[in-house]
TORRO-940328 format. One record per residue (C-alpha): residue number from 1; x negated, y, z; chain. Coordinates in steps of 0.2 Angstrom, whole numbers, plus 5000, padded with zeros to 4 digits. Example, Ala and Ser with C-alpha at 12.3 -4.5 7.8 and 13.67 -1.06 7.14 Angstrom:
TORRO-940328
i  xx  yy  zz  ch
1  4938  4978  5039  A
2  4932  4995  5036  A
end
This chain:
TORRO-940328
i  xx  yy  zz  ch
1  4700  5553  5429  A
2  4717  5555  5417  A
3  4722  5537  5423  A
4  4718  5544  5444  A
5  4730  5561  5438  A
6  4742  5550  5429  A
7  4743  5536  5444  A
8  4746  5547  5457  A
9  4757  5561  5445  A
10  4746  5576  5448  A
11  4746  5592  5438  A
12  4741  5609  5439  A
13  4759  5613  5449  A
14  4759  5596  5460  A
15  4748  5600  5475  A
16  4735  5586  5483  A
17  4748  5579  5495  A
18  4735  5568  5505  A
19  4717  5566  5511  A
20  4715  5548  5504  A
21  4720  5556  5486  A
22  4706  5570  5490  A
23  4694  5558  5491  A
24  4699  5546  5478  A
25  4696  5562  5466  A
26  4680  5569  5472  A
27  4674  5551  5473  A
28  4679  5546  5453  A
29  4672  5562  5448  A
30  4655  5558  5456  A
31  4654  5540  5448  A
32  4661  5547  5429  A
33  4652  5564  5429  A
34  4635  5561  5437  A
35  4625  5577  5429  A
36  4638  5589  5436  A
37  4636  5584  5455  A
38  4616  5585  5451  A
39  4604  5597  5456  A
40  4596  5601  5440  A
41  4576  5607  5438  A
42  4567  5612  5423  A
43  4555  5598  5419  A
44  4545  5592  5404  A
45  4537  5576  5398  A
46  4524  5568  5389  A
47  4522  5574  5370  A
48  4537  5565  5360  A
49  4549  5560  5375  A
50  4558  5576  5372  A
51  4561  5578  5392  A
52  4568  5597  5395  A
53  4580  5594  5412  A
54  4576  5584  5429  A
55  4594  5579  5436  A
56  4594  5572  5456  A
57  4612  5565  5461  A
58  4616  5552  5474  A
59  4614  5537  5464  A
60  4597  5542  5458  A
61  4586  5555  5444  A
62  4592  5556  5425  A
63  4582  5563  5411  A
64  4589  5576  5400  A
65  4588  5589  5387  A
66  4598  5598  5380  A
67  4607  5597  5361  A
68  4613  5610  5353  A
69  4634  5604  5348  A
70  4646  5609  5336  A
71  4657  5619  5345  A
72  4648  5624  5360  A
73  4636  5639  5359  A
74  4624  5633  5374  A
75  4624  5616  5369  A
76  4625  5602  5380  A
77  4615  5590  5391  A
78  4610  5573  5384  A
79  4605  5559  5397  A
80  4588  5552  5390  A
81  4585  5538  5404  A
82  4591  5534  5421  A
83  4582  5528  5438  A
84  4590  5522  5451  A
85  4585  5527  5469  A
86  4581  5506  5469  A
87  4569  5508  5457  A
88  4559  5521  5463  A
89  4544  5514  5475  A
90  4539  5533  5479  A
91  4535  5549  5472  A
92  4518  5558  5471  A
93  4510  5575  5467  A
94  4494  5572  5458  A
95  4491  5589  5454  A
96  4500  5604  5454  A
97  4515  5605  5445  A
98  4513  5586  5441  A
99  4528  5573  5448  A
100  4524  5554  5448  A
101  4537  5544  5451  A
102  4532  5526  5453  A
103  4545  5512  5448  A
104  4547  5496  5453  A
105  4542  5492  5433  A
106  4533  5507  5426  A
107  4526  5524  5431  A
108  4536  5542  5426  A
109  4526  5559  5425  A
110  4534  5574  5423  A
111  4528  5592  5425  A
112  4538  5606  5433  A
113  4535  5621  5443  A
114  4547  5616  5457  A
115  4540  5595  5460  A
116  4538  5600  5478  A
117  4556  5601  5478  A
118  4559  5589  5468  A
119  4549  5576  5478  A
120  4557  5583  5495  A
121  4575  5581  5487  A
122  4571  5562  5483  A
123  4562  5558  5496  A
124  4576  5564  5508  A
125  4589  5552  5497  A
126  4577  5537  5497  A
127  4575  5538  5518  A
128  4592  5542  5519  A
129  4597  5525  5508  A
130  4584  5515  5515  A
131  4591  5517  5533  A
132  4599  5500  5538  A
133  4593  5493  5523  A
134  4590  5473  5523  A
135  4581  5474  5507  A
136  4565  5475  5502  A
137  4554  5478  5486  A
138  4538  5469  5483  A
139  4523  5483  5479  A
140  4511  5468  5476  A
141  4511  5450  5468  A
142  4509  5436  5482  A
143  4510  5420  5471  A
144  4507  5405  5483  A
145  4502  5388  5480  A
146  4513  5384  5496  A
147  4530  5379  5490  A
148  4536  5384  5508  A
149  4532  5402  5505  A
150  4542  5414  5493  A
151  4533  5419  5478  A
152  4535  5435  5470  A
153  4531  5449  5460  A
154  4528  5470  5459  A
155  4544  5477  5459  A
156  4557  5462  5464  A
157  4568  5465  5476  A
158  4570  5455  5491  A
159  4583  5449  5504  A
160  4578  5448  5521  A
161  4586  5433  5530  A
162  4586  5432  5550  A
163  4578  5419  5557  A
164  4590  5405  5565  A
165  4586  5405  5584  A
166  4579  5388  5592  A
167  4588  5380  5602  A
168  4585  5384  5620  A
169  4577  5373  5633  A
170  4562  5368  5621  A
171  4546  5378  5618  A
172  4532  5380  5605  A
173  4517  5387  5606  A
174  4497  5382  5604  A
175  4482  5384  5618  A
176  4471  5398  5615  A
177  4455  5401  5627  A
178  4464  5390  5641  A
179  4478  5400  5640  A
180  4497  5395  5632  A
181  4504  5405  5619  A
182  4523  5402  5616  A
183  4525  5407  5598  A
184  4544  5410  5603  A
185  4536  5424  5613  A
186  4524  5434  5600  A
187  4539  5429  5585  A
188  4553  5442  5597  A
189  4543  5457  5598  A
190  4536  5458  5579  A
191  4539  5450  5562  A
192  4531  5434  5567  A
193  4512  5438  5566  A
194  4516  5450  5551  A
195  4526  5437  5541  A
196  4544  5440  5536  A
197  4559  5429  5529  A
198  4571  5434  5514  A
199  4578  5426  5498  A
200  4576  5432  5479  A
201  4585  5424  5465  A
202  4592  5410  5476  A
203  4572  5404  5484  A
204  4569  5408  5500  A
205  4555  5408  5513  A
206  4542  5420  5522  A
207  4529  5430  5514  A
208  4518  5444  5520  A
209  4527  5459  5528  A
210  4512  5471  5522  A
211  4515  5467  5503  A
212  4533  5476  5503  A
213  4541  5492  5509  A
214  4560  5495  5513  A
215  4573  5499  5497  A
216  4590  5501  5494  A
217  4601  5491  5492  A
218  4602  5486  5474  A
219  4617  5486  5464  A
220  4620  5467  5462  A
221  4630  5469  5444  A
222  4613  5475  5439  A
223  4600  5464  5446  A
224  4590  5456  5434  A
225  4591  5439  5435  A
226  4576  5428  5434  A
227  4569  5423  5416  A
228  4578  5408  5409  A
229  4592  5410  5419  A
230  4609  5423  5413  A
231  4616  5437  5423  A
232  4630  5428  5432  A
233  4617  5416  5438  A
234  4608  5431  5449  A
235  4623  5436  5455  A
236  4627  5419  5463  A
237  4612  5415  5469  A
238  4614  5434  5477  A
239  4629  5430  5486  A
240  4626  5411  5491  A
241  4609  5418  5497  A
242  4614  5421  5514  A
243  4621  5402  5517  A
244  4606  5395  5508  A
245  4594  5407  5520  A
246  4603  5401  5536  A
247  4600  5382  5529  A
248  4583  5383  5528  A
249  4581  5392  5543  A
250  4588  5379  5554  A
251  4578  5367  5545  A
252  4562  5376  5546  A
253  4564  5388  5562  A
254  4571  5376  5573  A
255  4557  5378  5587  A
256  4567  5383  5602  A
257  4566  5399  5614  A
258  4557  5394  5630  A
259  4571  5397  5643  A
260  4569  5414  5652  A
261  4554  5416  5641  A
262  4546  5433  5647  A
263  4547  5450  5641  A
264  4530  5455  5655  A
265  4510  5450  5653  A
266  4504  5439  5667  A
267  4502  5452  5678  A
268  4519  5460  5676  A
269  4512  5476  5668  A
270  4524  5479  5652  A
271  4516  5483  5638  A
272  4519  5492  5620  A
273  4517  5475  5607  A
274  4502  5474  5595  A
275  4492  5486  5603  A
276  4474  5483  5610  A
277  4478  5483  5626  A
278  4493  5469  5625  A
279  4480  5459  5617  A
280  4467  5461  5629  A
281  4478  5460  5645  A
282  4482  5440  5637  A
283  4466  5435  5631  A
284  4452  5443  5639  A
285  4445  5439  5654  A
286  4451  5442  5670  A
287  4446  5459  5672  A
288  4447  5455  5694  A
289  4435  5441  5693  A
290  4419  5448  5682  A
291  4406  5459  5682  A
292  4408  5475  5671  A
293  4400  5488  5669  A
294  4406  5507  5665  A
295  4421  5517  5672  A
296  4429  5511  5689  A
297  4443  5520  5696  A
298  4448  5523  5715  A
299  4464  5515  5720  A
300  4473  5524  5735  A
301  4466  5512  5747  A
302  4449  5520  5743  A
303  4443  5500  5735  A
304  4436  5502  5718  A
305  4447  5491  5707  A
306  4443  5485  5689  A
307  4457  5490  5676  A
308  4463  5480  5657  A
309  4460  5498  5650  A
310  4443  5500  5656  A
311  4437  5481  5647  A
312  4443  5491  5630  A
313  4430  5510  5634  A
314  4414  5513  5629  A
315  4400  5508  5640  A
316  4382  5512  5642  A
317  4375  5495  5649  A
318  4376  5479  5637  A
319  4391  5466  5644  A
320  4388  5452  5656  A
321  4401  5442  5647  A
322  4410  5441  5632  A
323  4426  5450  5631  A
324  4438  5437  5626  A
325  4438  5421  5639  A
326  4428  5408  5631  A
327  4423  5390  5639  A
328  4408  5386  5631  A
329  4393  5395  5640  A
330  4382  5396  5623  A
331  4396  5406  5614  A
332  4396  5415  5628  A
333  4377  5416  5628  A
334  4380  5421  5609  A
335  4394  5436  5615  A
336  4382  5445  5623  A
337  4366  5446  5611  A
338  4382  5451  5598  A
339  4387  5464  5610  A
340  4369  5470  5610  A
341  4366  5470  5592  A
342  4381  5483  5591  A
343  4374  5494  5605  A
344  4360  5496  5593  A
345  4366  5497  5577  A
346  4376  5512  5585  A
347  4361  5519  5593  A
348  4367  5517  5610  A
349  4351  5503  5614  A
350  4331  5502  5608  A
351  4329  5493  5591  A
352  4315  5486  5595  A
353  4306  5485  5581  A
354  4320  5480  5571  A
355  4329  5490  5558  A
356  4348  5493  5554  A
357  4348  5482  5542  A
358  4342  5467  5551  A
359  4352  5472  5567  A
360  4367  5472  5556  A
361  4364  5455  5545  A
362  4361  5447  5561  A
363  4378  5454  5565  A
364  4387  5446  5550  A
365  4378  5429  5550  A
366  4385  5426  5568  A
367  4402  5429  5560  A
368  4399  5419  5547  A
369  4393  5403  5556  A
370  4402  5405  5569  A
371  4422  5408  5565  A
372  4427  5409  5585  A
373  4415  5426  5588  A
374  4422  5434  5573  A
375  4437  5442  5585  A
376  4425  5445  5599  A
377  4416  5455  5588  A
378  4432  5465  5582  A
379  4434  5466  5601  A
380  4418  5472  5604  A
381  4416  5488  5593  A
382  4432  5493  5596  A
383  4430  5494  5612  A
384  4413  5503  5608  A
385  4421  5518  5597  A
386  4439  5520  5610  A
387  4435  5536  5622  A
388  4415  5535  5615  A
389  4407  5547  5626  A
390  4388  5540  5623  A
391  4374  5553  5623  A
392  4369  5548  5606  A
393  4376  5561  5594  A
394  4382  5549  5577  A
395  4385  5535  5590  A
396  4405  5533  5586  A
397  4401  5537  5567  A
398  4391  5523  5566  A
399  4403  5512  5576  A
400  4415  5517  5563  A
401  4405  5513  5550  A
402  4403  5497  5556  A
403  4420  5488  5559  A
404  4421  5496  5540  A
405  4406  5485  5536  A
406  4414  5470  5545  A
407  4430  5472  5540  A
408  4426  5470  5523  A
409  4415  5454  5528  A
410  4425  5444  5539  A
411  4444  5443  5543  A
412  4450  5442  5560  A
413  4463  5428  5568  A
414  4481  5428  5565  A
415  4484  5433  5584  A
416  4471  5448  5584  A
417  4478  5452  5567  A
418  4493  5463  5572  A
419  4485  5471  5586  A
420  4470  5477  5577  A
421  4480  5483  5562  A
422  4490  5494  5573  A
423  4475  5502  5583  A
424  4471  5506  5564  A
425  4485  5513  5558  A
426  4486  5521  5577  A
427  4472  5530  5574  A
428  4476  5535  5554  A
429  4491  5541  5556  A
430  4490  5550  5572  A
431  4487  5570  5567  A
432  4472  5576  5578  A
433  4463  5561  5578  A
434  4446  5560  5572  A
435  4440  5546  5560  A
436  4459  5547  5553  A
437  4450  5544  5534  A
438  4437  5529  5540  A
439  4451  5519  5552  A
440  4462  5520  5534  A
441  4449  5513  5528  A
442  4445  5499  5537  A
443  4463  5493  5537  A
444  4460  5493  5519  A
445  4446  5481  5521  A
446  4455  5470  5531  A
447  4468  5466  5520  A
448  4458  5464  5506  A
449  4448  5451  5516  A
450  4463  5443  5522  A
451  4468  5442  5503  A
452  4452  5439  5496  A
453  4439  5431  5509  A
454  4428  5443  5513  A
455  4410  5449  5505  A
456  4398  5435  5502  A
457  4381  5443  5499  A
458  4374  5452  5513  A
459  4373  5471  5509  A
460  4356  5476  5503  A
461  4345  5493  5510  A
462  4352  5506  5496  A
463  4371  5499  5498  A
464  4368  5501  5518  A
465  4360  5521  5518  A
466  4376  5525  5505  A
467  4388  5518  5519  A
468  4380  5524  5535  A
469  4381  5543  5523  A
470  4399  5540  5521  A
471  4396  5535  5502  A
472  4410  5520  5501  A
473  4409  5519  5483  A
474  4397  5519  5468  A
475  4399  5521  5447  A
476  4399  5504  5440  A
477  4395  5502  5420  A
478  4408  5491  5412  A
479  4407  5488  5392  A
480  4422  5484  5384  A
481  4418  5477  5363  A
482  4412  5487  5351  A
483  4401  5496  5363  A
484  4415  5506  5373  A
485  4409  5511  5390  A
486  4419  5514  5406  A
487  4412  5519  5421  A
488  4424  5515  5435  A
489  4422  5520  5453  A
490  4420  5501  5464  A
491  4421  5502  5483  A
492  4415  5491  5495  A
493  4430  5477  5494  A
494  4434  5481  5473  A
495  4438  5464  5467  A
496  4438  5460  5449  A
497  4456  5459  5449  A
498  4455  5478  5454  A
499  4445  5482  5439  A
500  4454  5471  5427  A
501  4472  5479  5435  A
502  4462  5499  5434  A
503  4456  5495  5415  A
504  4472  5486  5409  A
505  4482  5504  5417  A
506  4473  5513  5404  A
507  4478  5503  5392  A
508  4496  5506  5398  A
509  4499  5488  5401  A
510  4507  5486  5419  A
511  4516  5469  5421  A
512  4507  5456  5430  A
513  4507  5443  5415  A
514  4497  5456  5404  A
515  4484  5457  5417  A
516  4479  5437  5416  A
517  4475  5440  5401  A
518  4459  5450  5404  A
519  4443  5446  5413  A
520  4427  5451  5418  A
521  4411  5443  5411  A
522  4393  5444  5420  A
523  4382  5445  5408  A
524  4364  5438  5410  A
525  4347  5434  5400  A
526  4347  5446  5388  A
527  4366  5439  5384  A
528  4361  5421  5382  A
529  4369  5419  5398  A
530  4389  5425  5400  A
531  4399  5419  5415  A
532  4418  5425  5419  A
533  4420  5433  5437  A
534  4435  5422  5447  A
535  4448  5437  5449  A
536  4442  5435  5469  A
537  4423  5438  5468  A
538  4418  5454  5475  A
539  4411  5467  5463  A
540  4397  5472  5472  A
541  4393  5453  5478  A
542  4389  5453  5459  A
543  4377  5469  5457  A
544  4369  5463  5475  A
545  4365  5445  5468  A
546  4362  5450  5449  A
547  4350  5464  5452  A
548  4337  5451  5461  A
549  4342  5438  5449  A
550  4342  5449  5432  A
551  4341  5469  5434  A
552  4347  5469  5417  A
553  4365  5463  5422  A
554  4379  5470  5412  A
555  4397  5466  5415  A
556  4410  5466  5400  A
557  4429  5467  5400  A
558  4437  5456  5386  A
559  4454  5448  5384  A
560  4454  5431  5384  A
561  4472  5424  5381  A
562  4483  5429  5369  A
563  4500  5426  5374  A
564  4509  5444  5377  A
565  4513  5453  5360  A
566  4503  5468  5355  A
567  4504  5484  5357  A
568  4500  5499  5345  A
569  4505  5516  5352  A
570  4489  5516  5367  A
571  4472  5521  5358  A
572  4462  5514  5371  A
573  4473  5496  5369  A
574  4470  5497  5350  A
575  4454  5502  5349  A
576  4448  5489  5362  A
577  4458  5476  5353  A
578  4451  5480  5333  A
579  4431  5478  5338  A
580  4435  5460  5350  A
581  4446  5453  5335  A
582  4434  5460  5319  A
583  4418  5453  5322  A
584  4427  5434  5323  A
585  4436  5440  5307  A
586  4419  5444  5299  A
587  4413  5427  5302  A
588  4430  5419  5297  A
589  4432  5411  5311  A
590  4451  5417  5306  A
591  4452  5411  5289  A
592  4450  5398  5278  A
593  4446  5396  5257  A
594  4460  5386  5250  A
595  4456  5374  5235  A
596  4452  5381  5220  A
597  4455  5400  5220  A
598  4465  5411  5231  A
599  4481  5417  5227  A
600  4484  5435  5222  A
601  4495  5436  5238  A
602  4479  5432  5248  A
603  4468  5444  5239  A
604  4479  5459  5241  A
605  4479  5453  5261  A
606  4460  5452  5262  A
607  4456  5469  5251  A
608  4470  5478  5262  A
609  4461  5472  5279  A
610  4445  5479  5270  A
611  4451  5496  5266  A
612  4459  5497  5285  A
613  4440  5493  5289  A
614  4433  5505  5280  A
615  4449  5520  5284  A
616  4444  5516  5303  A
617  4427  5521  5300  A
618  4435  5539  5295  A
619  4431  5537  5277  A
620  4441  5544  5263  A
621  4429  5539  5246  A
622  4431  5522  5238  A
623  4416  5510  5248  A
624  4401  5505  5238  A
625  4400  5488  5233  A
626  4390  5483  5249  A
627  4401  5490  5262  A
628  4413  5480  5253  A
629  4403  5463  5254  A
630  4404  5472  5275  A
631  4421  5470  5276  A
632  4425  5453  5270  A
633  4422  5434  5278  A
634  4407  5429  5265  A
635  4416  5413  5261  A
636  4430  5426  5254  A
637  4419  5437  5243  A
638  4410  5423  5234  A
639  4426  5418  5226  A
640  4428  5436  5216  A
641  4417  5446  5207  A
642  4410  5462  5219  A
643  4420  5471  5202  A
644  4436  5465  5207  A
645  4435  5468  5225  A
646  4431  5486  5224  A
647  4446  5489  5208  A
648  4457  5479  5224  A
649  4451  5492  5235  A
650  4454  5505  5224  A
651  4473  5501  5222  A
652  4475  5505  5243  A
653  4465  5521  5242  A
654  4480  5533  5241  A
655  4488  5522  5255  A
656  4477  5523  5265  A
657  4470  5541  5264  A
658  4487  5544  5274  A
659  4481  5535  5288  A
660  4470  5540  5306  A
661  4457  5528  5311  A
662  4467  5523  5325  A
663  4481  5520  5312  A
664  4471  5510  5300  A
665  4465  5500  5317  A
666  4482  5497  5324  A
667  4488  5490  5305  A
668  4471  5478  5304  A
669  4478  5471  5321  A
670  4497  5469  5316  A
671  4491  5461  5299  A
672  4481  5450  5306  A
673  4496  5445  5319  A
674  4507  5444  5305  A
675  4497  5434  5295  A
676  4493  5419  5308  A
677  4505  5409  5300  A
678  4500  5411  5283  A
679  4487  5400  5273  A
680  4472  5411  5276  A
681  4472  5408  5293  A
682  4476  5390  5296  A
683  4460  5388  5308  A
684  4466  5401  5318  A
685  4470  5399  5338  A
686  4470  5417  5345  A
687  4480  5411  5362  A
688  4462  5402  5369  A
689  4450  5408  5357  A
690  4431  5401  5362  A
691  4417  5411  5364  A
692  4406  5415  5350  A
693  4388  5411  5349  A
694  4375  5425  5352  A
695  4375  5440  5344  A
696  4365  5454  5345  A
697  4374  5468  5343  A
698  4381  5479  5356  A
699  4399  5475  5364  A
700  4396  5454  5357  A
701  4403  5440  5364  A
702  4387  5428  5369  A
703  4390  5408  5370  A
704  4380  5397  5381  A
705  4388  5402  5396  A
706  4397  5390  5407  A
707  4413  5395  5416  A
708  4413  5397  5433  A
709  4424  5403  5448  A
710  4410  5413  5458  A
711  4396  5422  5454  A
712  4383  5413  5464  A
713  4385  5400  5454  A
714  4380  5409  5439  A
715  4362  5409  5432  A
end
C-alpha cells in the first residue's frame, strides 16, 4: 500500500485525482488486508484448535482468535487457517448452532450462534463464484480401467473442455427398436447421456457428470500439482490444457452433425429433453396404431384421439402391449405378464394365490434374465405411480416402493438413464409433491447400481415387510479387534466400500488411499471360515445369503495393508490399531531371538512394550510375575529369568504412571513402527501381513479362509 501512495504521490493533502487510482486502492487494500473487509462472527472450535472468530471475505473464510499484544489493549486478530471459496464443496447445519463446512480435503466444524448466517453469507459467495464457471470438483473417486476416461479423485479440480464439433454432412447414431437414434442428436441437448469432458493435470477425457458439482475457478499459482510432479509442472499442464483438450477432441469426437439435424420429435411436438415424455414420444409405440386402455381425450372434431401423455398415466386394465416397441412377439408376450405382475404387486389386480414376495421375485428374475425388459419395466411403474388415481388406497405407495426395490436391483439403459433420472429428481425437488423422500431415494439406488451392479440375492420375507413399511435400513453388527462393536445403520444399496469409508471417518481418516487399506471380512464356521467382501458386494447380499448358510455370521473390519503412516491423536484409530497388531506381537510373529542372548538395548525395548501393555490395561502397580510372562513373545521370556523381567519393569513404573491407556496404546504402536528396522523384528512384513491361524478369543483373526471377490463364493 506505501509503494500504491508513494507511485502515484498521495498524501493526506493530495486529493484522489482519478477513478482508476480509486480502485487501484480499495482493490490492494482487499488483497493485503483481508480481515478488515470481512464480516466477522463469533465461532468456536474443537477442544485445542483455539478458534474464537469466523471471518467471511470475498476470497473465502479465515480462522481467528484473538492475542493479546504489547501495545494494544484489545489485542489483535491472529489468522489460524485459511479456506478458499475453491475449497469449499458446501456448508451444513447438523444441529443447531453447529457449522460444517465440507472441503474438498477435510471436513471443518465450528459452533456459533449465528451459522444460519454464516451458511447464507457463503453460500451466496460460492453461487455467486460458480456462475460462469468451467470448473468443476470431483465429490467422488471414479478410477477407471479405461485409459479413454479421465480418472480422478474427491476433491480434484476439473477443467471442462468443449467438445470439437463433427464435421457436417456425416452422422452417427445406433438402431434402437427399429428406430434410428443420431447420437449428434441426444449429445446437443444434454451432456452426452450424462457424461462430460475436461482436463486435470494435463490428462483429459470424459467421466460421469453425476460425480462432480460446479466450483470456482481455482487460483492456478495454488493448484496442487499432481504427486511426483513440481508446481511449475501443474501450472503448464493448466495452461496447455486447452490446446491438449481440443486435440483429443478432434481425435476422439470427430462423429459429424447430421445436416439439418432436428430440434422436433417425429411428430413435430417439441419437447423439454430428458423428461418421460421425450423418451416415450421416440421409443414407445405408436400411440395411433395400438390398443390402450385408460383416459382418452375428445379432440374438437368430436374423434377420440390417443395422446403420448396418456401411454405414461395410470391405468386400470393390464396393457395389450408393451410400452416400448419391441419386434419380437415373446418379449412382447413377456411385457405384458411383467405389466401385470406390477398391477398386483401394487394391489391394483387379484394375486391369485400368490403372495408379494413371489409377485415381486418374478418381477426381478425377468430383469435379470432378460436385460432388454429391464427399461420396460422402468417404463411400466412409472407410468403406474404418474397421476395414480386407482381405487386401492396404498396403490401409489407401493408403486413407489417398488421402482425402490428395482432400482436397487437392476440398472437401466444408457438412453433411459437421463430421462428417468430427471423424472426423479423432478419429483424430489419439486415442493408440494408427494413422495419427495422415496423419488430421492430411488435415484440413490440408481446410481449405486449403475456404480455397483445391482443386488444379487433376491430380498427375503423380513427385508420385504421393512420395505413395503418404509423401513430402508436395518442395524448391522460390525466387530472391529479386540472385541470392539459398531453398530452401523446399512440400507438397501450399502456396499462395503460404504462401511469401510463410514468406519474409516471415525477414525478420522479421509483420503482415498487410507480407505484401501481396510476391508470387511465374513466370517463363517464358528470362525474356521473368513472371507474378505469385494468393496462392490452388497451388504445385505451378504446377511441374505449368510443367514441360510450360517445364522451365526459375523462381519469384521480389519486393516489389511500397511502403507499409510500412523496416526495417534484418534482414540478409535489407536485403539483399533493396538488389539489387531498385539495378539501377532504375543505370538512373535514380529520378532525374532538373536544368537546367544539379547542385547540390553533389546531388553529395555521388550520390557517397555510390556509395561505400555500393562499401563493400557489402566493399571498403576508393578505386574505379578505372570502377567509379565502375558506381556512377552514366549520365545523372549525364556531367555531371562521372570526376576529380571519384572526389576525391568520396575525401572518404567514412574514413566509410565504418567501415561492414559490410550497413551500407553498409541506409544506400543509408535515403538513398534519404530522398531521395524531393528534386529528384533527382522521377520516382520507389516505392509501384507497373512492372516493368522484360529483363535478363539473375541475380535481374532481366523486362517483357513480363501480370498474371494463375492460373497456367494464363500462357504
Amino acid at each position: 500500500m506505501k509503494a500504491l501512495f508513494a507511485q502515484n504521490q498521495l498524501d493526506t493533502q493530495r486529493p484522489l485525482v482519478t477513478e482508476s487510482v480509486k480502485r487501484a486502492v480499495v482493490s490492494t487494500a482487499r488483497d493485503s488486508w483481508e480481515v478488515y473487509f470481512s464480516r466477522l462472527f463469533p465461532a468456536t472450535g474443537s477442544v485445542g484448535t483455539g478458534v474464537q472468530m469466523l471471518a467471511v471475505s470475498h476470497t473465502g473464510i479465515k480462522l481467528l482468535r484473538v492475542v493479546k499484544g504489547s501495545h494494544e489493549a484489545s489485542g489483535q486478530l491472529q489468522v489460524l487457517r485459511t479456506y478458499s471459496f475453491a475449497d469449499i464443496l458446501f456448508v451444513t447445519i447438523p444441529s443447531q448452532n453447529m457449522l460444517e463446512f465440507n472441503l474438498t480435503s477435510e471436513k471443518v466444524i465450528l459452533f456459533s450462534a449465528r451459522a444460519h448466517q454464516v451458511k447464507t453469507l457463503v453460500d451466496d459467495f460460492i453461487l455467486e463464484l460458480k456462475k460462469d464457471s468451467d470448473y468443476v470438483v470431483a465429490v467422488r473417486n471414479f478410477l477407471p480401467e479405461d485409459p479413454a476416461l479421465l480418472a480422478f479423485h474427491k476433491g480434484d479440480i476439473i477443467h471442462l473442455q468443449p467438445l470439437e464439433p463433427p464435421r457436417l454432412g456425416y452422422s452417427a447414431g445406433c438402431v434402437v427398436g427399429k428406430k434410428v437414434v443420431y447420437l449428434e442428436e441426444l449429445r446437443r441437448r444434454g451432456p452426452d447421456f450424462g457424461w462430460r469432458f475436461g482436463t486435470i493435470h494435463g490428462r483429459v477425457g470424459r467421466f460421469p457428470s453425476d460425480l462432480v458439482q460446479p466450483a470456482a475457478a481455482p487460483d492456478f499459482l495454488q493448484l496442487p500439482a499432481e504427486p511426483g510432479r513440481g508446481r511449475a509442472a501443474a501450472v503448464a499442464a493448466a495452461v496447455a490444457s486447452t490446446a491438449a483438450a481440443q486435440e483429443v477432441g478432434r481425435r476422439r469426437e470427430g462423429s459429424p452433425v447430421r445436416a439439418g439435424s432436428m430440434d422436433r420429435g417425429e411428430d413435430g411436438l417439441a419437447l423439454p429433453p430428458y423428461t418421460m415424455l421425450e423418451f416415450a414420444q421416440k421409443y414407445f409405440r405408436d400411440p395411433q396404431r395400438r390398443p390402450q386402455e385408460g383416459l382418452r381425450l375428445k379432440s374438437k372434431e368430436g374423434r377420440e384421439s390417443r395422446t403420448l401423455e396418456d401411454m405414461l398415466c395410470f391405468t386400470k386394465t393390464p396393457l395389450q402391449d408393451s410400452l416400448i416397441e419391441l419386434s419380437d412377439s415373446s418379449l412382447n408376450k413377456m411385457a405384458t405378464d411383467m405389466f401385470l405382475a406390477v398391477m398386483r404387486f401394487m394391489g391394483d389386480a387379484p394375486l391369485k394365490g400368490q403372495s408379494e414376495l413371489d409377485v415381486l421375485c418374478t418381477l426381478l428374475k425377468l430383469c435379470r434374465d432378460h436385460e432388454v425388459m429391464r427399461d420396460e419395466c422402468y417404463c411400466q411403474v412409472v407410468k403406474q405411480i404418474t397421476d395414480n388415481t386407482s381405487t386401492h388406497q396404498d396403490s401409489c405407495q407401493r408403486g413407489w416402493r417398488l421402482l425402490y426395490i428395482v432400482a436397487a436391483y437392476h440398472s437401466c439403459s444408457e438412453v433411459l438413464q437421463p430421462h428417468l433420472t430427471h423424472f426423479l429428481q423432478d419429483v424430489s425437488r419439486t415442493p408440494g409433491l408427494p413422495f419427495q423422500g422415496i423419488a430421492k431415494a430411488c435415484e440413490q439406488n440408481l446410481k449405486k447400481t449403475l456404480r455397483f451392479g445391482g443386488r444379487l440375492e433376491l430380498p427375503g420375507s423380513m427385508e420385504l415387510r421393512a420395505m413395503l413399511a418404509g423401513r430402508s435400513s436395518k442395524r448391522q453388527l460390525f466387530l472391529l479387534p479386540g472385541g470392539l462393536e459398531r453398530h452401523l445403520k446399512i440400507k438397501t444399496c450399502t456396499v462395503a466400500l460404504d462401511v469401510v469409508e463410514e468406519l474409516c471417518a471415525e477414525m478420522a481418516l479421509t483420503r482415498p488411499e487410507a480407505f484401501d487399506e481396510y476391508v470387511i471380512f465374513v466370517v463363517t464356521n464358528r470362525g474356521q471360515h473368513v472371507c474378505p467382501l469385494s468393496r462392490r458386494t452388497y451388504i445385505l447380499d451378504v446377511a441374505s445369503e449368510m443367514a441360510q448358510v450360517d445364522g451365526g455370521y459375523a462381519l469384521w473390519f480389519r486393516r489389511v495393508l500397511w502403507d499409510q503412516p500412523l496416526k495417534f491423536d484418534n482414540e478409535l484409530y489407536v485403539t483399533m490399531h493396538y488389539n489387531q497388531v498385539l495378539p501377532d506381537y504375543l505370538k512373535g510373529l514380529f520378532s525374532s531371538v538373536p544368537a546367544g542372548q539379547p542385547s540390553e538395548q533389546q531388553l529395555q525395548q521388550v520390557s517397555k512394550l510390556a509395561a505400555l501393555q500393562h499401563r493400557a490395561k489402566d493399571h498403576f502397580y508393578l505386574p505379578s510375575a505372570r502377567e509379565a510372562q502375558e506381556y512377552i513373545p514366549a520365545q523372549l521370556y525364556r531367555t531371562e529369568a521372570s526376576s529380571t523381567w519384572l526389576h525391568l519393569l520396575g525401572q518404567h513404573r514412574q514413566q509410565m504412571q504418567a501415561l492414559s491407556p490410550h497413551q500407553a496404546r498409541a506409544q506400543f504402536l509408535e515403538l513398534q513402527h519404530l522398531g521395524r528396522a531393528s534386529p528384533l523384528h527382522p521377520r516382520c512384513q507389516p505392509e501384507r501381513p497373512q492372516l493368522p491361524q484360529h483363535d478363539p478369543r473375541p475380535g481374532a483373526v481366523s486362517g483357513g479362509g480363501r480370498a474371494c471377490g463375492e460373497p456367494a463364493q464363500c462357504p
